[in-house]
Backbone bond lengths (Angstrom), bond angles and torsions (degrees), N, CA, C in turn:
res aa  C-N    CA-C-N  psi(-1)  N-CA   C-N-CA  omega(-1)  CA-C   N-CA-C  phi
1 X - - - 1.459 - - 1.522 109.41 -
2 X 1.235 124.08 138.09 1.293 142.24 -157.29 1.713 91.53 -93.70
3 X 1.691 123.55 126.17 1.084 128.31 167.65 1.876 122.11 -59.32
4 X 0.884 120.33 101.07 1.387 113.72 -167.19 1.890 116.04 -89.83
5 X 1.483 105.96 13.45 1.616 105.01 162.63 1.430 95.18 99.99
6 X 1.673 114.20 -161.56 1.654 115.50 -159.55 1.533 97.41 -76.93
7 X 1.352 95.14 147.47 1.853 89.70 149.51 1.226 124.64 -82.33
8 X 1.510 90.15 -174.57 1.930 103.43 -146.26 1.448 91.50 -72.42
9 X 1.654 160.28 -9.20 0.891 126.44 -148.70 1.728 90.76 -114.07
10 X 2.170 104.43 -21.43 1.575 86.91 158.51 1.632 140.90 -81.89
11 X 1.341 110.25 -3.77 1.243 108.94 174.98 1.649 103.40 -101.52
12 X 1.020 131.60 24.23 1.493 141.68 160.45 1.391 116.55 -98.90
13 X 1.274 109.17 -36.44 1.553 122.79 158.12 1.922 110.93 -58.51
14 X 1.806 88.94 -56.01 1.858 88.09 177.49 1.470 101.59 -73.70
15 X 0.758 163.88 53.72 1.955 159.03 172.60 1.395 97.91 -130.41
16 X 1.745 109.67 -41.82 1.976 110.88 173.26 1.449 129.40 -62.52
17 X 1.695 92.10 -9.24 1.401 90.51 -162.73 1.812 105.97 -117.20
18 X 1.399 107.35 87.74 0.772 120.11 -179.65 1.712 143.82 -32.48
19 X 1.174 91.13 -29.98 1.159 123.49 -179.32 1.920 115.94 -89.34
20 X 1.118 104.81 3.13 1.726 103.36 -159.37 1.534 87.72 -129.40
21 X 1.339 111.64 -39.32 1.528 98.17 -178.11 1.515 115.53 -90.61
22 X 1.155 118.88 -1.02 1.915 128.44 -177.72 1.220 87.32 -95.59
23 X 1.538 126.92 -56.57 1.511 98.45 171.83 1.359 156.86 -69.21
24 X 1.841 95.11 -19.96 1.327 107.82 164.58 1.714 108.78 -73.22
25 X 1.581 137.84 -23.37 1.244 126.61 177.82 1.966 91.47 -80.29
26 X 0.509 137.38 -15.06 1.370 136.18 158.55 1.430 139.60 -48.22
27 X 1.270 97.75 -50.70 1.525 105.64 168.56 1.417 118.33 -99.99
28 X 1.558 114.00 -8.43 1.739 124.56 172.23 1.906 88.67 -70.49
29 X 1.152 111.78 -59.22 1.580 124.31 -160.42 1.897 91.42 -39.79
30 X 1.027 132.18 -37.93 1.719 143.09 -169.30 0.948 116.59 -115.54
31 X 1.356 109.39 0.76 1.733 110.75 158.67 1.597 130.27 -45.94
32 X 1.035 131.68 156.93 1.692 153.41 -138.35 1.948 70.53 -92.18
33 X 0.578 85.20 -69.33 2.231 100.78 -159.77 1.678 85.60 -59.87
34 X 1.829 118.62 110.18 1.221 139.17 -175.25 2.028 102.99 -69.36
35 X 1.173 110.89 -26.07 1.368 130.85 -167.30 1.873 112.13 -80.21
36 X 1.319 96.59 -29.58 1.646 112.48 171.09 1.368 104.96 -109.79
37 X 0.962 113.96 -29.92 1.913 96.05 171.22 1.336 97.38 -70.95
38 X 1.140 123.55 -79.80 1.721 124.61 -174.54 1.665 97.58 -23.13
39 X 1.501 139.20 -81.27 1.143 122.09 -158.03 1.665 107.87 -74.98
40 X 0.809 145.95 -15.54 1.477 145.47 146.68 1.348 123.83 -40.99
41 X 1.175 124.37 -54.18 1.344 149.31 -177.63 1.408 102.98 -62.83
42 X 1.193 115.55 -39.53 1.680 117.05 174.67 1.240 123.18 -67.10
43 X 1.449 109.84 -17.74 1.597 92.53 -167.96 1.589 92.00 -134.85
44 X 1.735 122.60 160.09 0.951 138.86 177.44 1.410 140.25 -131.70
45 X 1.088 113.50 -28.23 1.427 124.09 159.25 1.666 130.96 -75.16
46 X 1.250 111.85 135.99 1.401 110.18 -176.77 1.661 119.45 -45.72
47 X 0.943 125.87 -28.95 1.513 115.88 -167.19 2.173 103.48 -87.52
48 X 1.261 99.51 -13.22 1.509 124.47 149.03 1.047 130.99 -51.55
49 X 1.631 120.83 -74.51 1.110 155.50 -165.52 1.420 111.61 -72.35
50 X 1.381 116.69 -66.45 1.519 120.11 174.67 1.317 130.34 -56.37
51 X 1.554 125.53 -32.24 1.465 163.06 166.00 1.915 81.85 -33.08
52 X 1.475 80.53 -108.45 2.009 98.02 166.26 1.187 116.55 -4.53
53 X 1.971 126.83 -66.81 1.021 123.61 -134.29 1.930 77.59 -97.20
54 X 0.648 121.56 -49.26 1.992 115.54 173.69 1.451 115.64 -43.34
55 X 1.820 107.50 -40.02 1.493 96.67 171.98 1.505 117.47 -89.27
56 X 0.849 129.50 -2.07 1.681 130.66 173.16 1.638 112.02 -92.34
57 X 1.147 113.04 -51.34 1.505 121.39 -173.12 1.568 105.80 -29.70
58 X 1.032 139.18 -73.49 1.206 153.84 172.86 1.458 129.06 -36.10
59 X 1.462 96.62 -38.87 1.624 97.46 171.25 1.669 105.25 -117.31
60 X 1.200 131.53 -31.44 1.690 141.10 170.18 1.277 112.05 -74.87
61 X 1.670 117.75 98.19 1.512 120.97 -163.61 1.904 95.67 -80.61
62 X 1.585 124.44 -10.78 1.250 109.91 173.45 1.499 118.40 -74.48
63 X 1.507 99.19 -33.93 1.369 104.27 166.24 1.348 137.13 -26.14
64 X 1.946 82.73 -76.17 1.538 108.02 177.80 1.818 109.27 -63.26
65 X 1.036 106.93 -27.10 1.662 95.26 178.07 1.418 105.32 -67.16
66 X 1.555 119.04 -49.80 1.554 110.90 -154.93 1.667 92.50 -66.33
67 X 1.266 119.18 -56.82 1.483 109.13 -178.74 1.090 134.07 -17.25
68 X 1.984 103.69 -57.30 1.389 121.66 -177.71 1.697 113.34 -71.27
69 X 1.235 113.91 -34.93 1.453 127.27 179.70 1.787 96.92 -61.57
70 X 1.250 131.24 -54.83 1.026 133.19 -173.32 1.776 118.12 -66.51
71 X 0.819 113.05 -49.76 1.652 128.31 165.84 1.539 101.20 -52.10
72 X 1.145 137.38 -42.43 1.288 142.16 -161.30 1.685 83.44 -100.47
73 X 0.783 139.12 -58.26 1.474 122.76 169.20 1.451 128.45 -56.27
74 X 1.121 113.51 -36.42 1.458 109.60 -170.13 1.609 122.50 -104.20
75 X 1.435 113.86 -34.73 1.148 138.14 162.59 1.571 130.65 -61.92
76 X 1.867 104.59 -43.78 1.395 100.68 -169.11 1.500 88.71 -129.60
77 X 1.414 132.12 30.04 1.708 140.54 171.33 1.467 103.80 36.78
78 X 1.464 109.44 42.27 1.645 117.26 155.38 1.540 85.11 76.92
79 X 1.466 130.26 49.26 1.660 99.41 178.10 1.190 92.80 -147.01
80 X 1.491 121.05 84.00 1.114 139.49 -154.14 1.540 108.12 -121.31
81 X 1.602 103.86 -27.76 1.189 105.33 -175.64 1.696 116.43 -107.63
82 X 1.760 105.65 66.56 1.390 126.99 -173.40 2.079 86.18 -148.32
83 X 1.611 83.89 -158.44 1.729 100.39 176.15 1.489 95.98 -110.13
84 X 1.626 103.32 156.32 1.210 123.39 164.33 1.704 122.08 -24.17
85 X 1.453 91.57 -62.48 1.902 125.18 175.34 1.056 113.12 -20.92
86 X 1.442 104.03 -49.72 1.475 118.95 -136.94 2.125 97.40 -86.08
87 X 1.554 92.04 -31.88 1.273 92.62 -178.93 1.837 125.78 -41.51
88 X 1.242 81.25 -43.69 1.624 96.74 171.95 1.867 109.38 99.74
89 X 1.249 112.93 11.97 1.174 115.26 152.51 1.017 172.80 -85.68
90 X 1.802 120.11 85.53 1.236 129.24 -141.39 1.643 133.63 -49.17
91 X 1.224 111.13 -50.37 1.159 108.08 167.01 1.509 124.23 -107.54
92 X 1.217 147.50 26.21 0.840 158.80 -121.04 1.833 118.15 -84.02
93 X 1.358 129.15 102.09 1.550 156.53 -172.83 1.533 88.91 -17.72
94 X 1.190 130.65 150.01 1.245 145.44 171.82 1.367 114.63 -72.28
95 X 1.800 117.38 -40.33 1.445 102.52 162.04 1.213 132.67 -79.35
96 X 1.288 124.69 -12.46 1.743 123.83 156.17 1.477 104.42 -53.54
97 X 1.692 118.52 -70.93 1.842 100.41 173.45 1.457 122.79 -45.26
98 X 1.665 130.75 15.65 1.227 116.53 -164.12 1.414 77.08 -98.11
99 X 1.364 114.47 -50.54 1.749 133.61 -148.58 1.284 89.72 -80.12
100 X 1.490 143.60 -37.72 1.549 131.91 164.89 1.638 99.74 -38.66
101 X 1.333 119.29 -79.08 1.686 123.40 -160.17 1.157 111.73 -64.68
102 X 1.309 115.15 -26.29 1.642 113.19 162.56 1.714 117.39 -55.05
103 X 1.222 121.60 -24.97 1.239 128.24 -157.69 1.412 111.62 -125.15
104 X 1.005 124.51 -19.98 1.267 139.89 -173.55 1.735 120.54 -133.73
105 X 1.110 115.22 -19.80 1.801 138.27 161.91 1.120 88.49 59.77
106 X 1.836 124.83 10.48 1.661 97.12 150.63 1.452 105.63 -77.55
107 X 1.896 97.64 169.49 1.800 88.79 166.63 1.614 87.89 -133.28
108 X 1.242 86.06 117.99 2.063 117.80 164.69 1.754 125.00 -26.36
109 X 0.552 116.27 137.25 1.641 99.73 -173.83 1.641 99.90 -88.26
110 X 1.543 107.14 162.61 1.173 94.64 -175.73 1.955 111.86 -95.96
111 X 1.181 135.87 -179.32 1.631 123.98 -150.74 1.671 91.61 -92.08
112 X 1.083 96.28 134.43 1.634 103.54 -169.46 1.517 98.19 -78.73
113 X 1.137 117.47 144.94 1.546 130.40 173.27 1.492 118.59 -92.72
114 X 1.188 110.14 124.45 1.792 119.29 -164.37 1.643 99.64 -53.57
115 X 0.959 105.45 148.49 1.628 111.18 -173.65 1.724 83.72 -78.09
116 X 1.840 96.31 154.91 1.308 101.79 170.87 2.263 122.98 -66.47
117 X 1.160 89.09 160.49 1.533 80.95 167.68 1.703 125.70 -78.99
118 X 1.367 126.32 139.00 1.443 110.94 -174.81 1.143 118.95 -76.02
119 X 1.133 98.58 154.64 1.577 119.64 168.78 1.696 120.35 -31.96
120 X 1.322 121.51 128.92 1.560 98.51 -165.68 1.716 85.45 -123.29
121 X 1.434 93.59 149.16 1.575 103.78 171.98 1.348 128.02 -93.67
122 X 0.996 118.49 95.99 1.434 119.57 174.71 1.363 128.63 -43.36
123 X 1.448 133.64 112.15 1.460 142.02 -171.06 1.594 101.32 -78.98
124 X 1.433 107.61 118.39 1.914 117.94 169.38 1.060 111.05 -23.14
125 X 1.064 132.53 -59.57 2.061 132.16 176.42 1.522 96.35 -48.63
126 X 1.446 140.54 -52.61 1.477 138.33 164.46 1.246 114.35 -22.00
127 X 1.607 99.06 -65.20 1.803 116.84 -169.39 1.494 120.61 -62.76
128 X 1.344 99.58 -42.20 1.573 108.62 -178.25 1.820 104.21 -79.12
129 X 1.252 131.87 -42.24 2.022 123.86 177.41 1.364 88.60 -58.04
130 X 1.655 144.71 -52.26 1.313 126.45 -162.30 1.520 108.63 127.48
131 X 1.278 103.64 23.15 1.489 111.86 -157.51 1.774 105.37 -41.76
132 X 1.286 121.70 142.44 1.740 120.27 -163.70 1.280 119.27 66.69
133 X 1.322 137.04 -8.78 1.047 139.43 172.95 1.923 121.54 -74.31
134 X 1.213 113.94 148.44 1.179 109.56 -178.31 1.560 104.49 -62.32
135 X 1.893 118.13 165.40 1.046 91.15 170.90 1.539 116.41 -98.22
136 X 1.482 130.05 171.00 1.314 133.10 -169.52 1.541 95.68 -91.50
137 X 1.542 115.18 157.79 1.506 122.80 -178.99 1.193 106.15 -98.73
């Protein structure tokens, strides 16, 4: 089976980010290869832009580079060559961790969830005032 590029929930993540896909149709638009600038160059709007950049990625290795070059620039400020962790991002969208392991072939852990608080025991003097109860007038 033929690898067909990110899934849909990371390039739905890249479609939000306004900024990553205007620039990646940006630097395709002035690309070396006259055949991808020309069809790049034509179009400008995201529902344009993203279409294209999902169907090329996969088989157009200039594509897929500028993409990846750009994501690694713009997204993770070129600091790719550390851990996920380190970024300092707490909750962080599932398709950004896609584009981390894509780029870095670590895979990120996902944000650990605070253990619950325990169970607390209520002392009889508690039980008997009404402890949680509204108070009476």
């Amino acid at each position: 089976m033929a690898w067909s590029g990110p899934p849909a929930y990371a390039w739905d993540w890249f479609a939000r980010q306004r900024l990553l896909w205007r620039e990646t149709r940006s630097r395709l638009a002035v690309a070396g290869e006259p055949a991808t600038a020309r069809r790049y160059a034509s179009v400008e709007t995201r529902t344009d832009v993203v279409p294209m950049l999902r169907a090329d990625y996969p088989r157009d290795p200039l594509v897929r580079d500028v993409v990846n070059i750009v994501v690694a620039e713009l997204a993770f400020l070129d600091r790719i060559d550390g851990r996920f962790e380190d970024l300092g991002l707490r909750n962080p969208p599932r398709g950004l961790r896609w584009w981390w392991s894509a780029l870095t072939g670590e895979e990120p852990q996902a944000p650990a969830a605070a253990p619950p608080d325990p169970p607390v025991q209520l002392a009889l003097d508690e039980v008997l005032r009404g402890y949680g109860d509204p108070p009476s007038p």
